[in-house]
C-alpha positions in Angstrom: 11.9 23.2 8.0 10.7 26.2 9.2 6.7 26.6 10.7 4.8 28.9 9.4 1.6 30.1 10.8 -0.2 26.8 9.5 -2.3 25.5 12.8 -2.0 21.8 13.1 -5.9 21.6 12.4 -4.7 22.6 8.9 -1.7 20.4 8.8 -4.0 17.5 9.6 -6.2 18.4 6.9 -3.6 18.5 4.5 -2.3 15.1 5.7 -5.9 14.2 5.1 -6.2 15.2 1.6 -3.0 13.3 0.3 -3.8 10.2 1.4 -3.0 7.6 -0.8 -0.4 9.6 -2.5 3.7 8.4 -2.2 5.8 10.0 0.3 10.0 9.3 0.4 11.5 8.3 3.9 15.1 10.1 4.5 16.4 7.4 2.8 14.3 7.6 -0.1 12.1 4.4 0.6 8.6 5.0 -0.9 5.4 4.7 1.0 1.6 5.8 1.3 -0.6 5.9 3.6 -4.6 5.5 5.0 -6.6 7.8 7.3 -8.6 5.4 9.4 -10.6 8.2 11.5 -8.0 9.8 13.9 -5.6 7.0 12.6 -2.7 7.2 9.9 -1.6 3.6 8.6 1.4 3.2 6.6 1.5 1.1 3.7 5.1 -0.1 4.5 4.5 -1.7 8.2 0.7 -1.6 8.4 1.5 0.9 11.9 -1.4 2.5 13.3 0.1 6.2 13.9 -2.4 8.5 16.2 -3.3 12.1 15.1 -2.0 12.8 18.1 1.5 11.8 17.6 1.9 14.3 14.6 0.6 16.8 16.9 3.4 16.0 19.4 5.7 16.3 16.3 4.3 19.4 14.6 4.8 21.4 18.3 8.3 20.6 17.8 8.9 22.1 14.6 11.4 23.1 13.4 13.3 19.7 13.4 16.8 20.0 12.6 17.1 16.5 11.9 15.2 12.9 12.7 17.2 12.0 15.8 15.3 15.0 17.6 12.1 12.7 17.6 13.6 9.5 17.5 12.9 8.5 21.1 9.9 10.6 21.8 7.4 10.1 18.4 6.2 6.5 17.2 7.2 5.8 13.6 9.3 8.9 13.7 10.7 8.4 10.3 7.2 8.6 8.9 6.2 11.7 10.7 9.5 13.7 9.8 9.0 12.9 6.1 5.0 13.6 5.9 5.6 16.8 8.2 8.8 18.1 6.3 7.4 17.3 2.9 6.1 20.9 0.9 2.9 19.0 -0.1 1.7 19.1 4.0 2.9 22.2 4.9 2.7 24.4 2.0 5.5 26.0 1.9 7.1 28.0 -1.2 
């Protein structure tokens, strides 16, 4: 994944707008999600994950892998797929 010159204001937006729709964990697992104001809640576990935490995660982009937010991101599997899927980040 490499970060183009997308802000995170429009990353947000974009995680914003597909809401609802099915995202694929590494694995391939399905899940969706709901934005409850600054919130993200994932159909699969019923975690609230903070805006703020996929900030933290988009600053560290690019992400070679899942381990490299595995200790320092909550629900990092869910924010790796969401932030490395084309859908969010518009990429080509």
């Amino acid at each position: 994944m490499v970060k183009n010159s997308l802000s995170f204001e429009d990353v947000w937006k974009s995680i914003c707008e597909h809401e609802g729709e099915i995202f694929y964990l590494i694995r391939g697992d399905p899940f969706t999600y709901e934005i409850h104001g600054n919130f993200l809640i994932v159909s699969r576990t019923n975690r609230q994950l903070s805006k703020r935490n996929f900030q933290n995660g988009f600053s560290l982009l690019p992400l070679k892998g899942l381990g490299e937010i595995n200790r320092i991101i909550q629900g990092p599997s869910y924010v790796w797929a969401i932030l490395n899927d084309k859908r969010i980040m518009k990429n080509e």
